[in-house]
Structures are given as structure tokens and as C-alpha cells.
C-alpha positions in Angstrom: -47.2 -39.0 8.9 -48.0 -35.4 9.0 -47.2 -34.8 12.6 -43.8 -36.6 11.5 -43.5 -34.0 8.7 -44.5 -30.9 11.2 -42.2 -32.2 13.8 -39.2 -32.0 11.3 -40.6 -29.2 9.8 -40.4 -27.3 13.3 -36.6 -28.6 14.0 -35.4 -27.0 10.5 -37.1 -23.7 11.5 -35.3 -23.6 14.4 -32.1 -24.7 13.7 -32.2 -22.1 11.0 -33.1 -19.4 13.4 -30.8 -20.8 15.4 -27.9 -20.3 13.3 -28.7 -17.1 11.6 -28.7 -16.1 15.4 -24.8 -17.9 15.9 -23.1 -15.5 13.1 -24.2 -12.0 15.0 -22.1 -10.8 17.6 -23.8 -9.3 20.7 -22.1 -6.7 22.5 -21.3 -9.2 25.3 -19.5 -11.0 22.7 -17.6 -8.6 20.8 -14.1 -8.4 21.6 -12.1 -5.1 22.8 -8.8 -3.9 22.4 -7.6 -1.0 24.3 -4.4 0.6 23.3 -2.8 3.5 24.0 0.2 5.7 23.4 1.2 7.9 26.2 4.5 10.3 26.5 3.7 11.0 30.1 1.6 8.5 31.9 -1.4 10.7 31.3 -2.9 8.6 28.8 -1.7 5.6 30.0 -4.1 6.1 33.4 -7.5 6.3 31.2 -6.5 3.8 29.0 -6.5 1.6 32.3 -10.2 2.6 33.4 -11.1 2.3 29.9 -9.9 -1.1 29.9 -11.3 -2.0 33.2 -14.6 -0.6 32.4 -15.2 -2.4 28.9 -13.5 -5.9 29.6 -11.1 -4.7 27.1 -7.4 -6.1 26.7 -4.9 -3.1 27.6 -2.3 -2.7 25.1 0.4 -0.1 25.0 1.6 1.5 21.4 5.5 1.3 22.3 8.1 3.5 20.2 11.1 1.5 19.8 12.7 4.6 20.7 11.1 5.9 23.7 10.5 9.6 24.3 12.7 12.1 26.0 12.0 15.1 27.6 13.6 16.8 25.4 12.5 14.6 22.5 8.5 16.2 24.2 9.3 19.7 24.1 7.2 21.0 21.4 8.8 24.7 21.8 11.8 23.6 20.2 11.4 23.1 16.2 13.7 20.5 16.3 12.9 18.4 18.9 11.6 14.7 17.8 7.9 15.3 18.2 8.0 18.3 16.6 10.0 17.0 13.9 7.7 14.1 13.6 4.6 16.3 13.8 5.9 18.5 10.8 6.1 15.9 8.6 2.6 14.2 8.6 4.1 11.7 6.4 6.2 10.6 9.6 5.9 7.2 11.1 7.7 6.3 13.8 8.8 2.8 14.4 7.1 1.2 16.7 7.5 -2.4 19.0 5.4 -5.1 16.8 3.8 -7.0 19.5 -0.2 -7.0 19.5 -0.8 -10.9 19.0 -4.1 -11.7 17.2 -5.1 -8.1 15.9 -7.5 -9.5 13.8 -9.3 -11.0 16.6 -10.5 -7.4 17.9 -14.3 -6.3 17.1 -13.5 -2.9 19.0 -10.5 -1.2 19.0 -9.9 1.8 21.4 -6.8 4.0 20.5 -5.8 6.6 23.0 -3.1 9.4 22.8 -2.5 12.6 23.7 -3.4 15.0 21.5 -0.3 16.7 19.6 -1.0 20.0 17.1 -4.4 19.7 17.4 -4.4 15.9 16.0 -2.7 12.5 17.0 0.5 12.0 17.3 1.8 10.0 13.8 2.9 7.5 15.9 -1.2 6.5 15.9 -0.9 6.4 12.4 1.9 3.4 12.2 0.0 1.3 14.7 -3.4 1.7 12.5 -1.1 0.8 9.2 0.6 -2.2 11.2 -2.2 -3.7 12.2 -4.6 -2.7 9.7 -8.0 -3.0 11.4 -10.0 -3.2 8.1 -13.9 -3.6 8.9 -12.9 -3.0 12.6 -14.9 -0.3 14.9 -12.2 2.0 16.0 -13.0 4.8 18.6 -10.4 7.7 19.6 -10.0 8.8 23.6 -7.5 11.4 24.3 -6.0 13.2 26.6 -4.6 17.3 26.5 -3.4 20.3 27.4 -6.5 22.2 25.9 -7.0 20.8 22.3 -10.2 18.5 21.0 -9.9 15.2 19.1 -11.8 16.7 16.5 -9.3 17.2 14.0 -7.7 13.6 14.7 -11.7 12.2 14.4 -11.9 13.7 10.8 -8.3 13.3 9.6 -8.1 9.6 10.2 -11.7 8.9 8.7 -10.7 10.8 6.0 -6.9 8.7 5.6 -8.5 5.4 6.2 -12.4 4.7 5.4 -12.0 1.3 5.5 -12.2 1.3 9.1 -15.9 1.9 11.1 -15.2 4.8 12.8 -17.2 6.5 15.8 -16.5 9.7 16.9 -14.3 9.6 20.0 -13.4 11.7 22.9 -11.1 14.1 24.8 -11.5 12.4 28.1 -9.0 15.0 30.6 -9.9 14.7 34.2 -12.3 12.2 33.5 -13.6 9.9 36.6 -13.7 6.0 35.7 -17.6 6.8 35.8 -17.2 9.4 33.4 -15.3 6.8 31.0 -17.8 4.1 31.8 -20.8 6.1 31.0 -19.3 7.5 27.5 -18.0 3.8 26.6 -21.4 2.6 27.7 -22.8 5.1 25.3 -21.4 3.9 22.7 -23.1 0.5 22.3 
């Protein structure tokens, strides 16, 4: 009787250590989004490595108006992004097609860096989708600017998302982008 009583004693302990162990996500299982807005293909390249590197879906942030050249040029105060870029309460409209959002642990966003910041087009993806309790990490790409500003801004705007401190990521080799995603584990 009491080896009946150890031997079910012994199957409870692990089945409960067994399914303590079910509900926590390894990194192997956690699930990665990587989008990306990009005016000039710039972006759009290291969001591909970035993808390709993490085993993360690629997913690109689409205006429903795409960009001109002259809708680019930020040395005339009227053109579209610097309209937009004036008005921080700006959002653009964007194409709603990112099926299953809420299935992402880790969500890469990627843009080139506009004013010192993101462009607010970043900001209607994040209030589309939401990403509540998500990890989001910035990548960007630019003429000379950090991500700095964008890092602390959009903590700041949105604490309900996990945060961690992203990167400018110009020239950088798909080893580069490997080693800093890898970093980030």
C-alpha cells in the first residue's frame, strides 16, 4: 500500500512540475513579428535580415496612401511628412491587414527615423493593433539621427507595452542584426 501511495505520490509531483513548466514560453517558443515601415527601401532591407535572423514573420506597415517624393521632402514645410511630423497628434491611415496580432510575443517595429523620432505613422500601427503586455523593440534606420528620442517617447505614450531599448541599425551586416537580436534574449 505505501509504495501504491509513493508511486501516485510521484506522478502528481510531476505532472505538476510538468504543467507549471507548459504555461512558460521559452524563447524557442515565443512568437515574433517583424514589421516595418519604410519610405525608401532602406528599412525595408533590415527588416528582411531581421526577419530572417529571428524566425520572425515580416510584415510591412502600409500607408493607404503611399509616399511621394515630394510627399518625403522634409525641406518643404508643407510637404506630407512634414505636415504629419508637425502635428504629433497625426496618424496616418494605414492598410489594416496584420491577421492574429495578438498572437505575437515579440514585436519588432522598424522605421526610419524622422525629426529625431518615428514617423507617426508608427504610432497608428501600435494604436491598431494594440500590443498590450507585448515585448516591443524599435530598429531604425537614418540619415544621422538615434532612436533615442522614439525609445523614450513611446514608453512614455504607451506603458502598457514591455519595452526594450532598440536600435539605429544603418549599414548594419545581417551578423550585426543577428548578434544585437541575439542579445536581446
Amino acid at each position: 500500500m505505501k509504495r501504491i501511495i509513493l508511486a501516485l505520490t510521484l506522478i502528481a509531483l510531476t505532472l505538476t512540475a510538468c504543467g507549471q513548466g507548459r504555461n512558460k514560453k521559452t524563447n524557442e517558443d515565443m512568437k515574433t513579428l517583424v514589421a516595418y515601415f519604410s519610405a525608401t527601401g532602406t528599412t525595408a532591407a533590415v527588416a528582411r535580415d531581421l526577419a530572417d535572423v529571428t524566425g520572425g514573420k515580416l510584415y510591412e506597415i502600409k500607408p493607404e496612401v503611399r509616399y511621394t517624393a515630394e510627399d518625403l521632402d522634409w525641406t518643404v514645410k508643407t510637404s506630407r511628412s512634414s505636415v504629419e511630423m508637425q502635428d504629433r497628434s497625426s496618424r496616418p491611415a494605414i492598410v489594416k491587414d496584420l491577421e492574429n496580432a495578438d498572437s505575437y510575443d515579440v514585436i519588432y517595429i522598424g522605421f526610419p527615423v524622422w525629426w529625431y523620432t518615428a514617423p507617426t505613422i508608427i504610432n497608428t500601427f501600435i494604436e491598431t493593433y494594440g500590443f498590450k503586455g507585448k515585448t516591443v523593440i524599435f530598429f531604425a534606420t537614418s540619415g544621422g539621427s538615434s532612436i533615442d528620442n522614439a525609445n523614450a517617447e513611446f514608453k512614455e505614450m504607451y506603458p502598457e507595452i514591455n519595452w526594450k531599448a532598440g536600435k539605429t541599425l544603418n549599414n548594419a551586416t545581417k551578423d550585426d542584426i543577428k548578434a544585437w537580436a541575439d542579445s536581446l534574449k
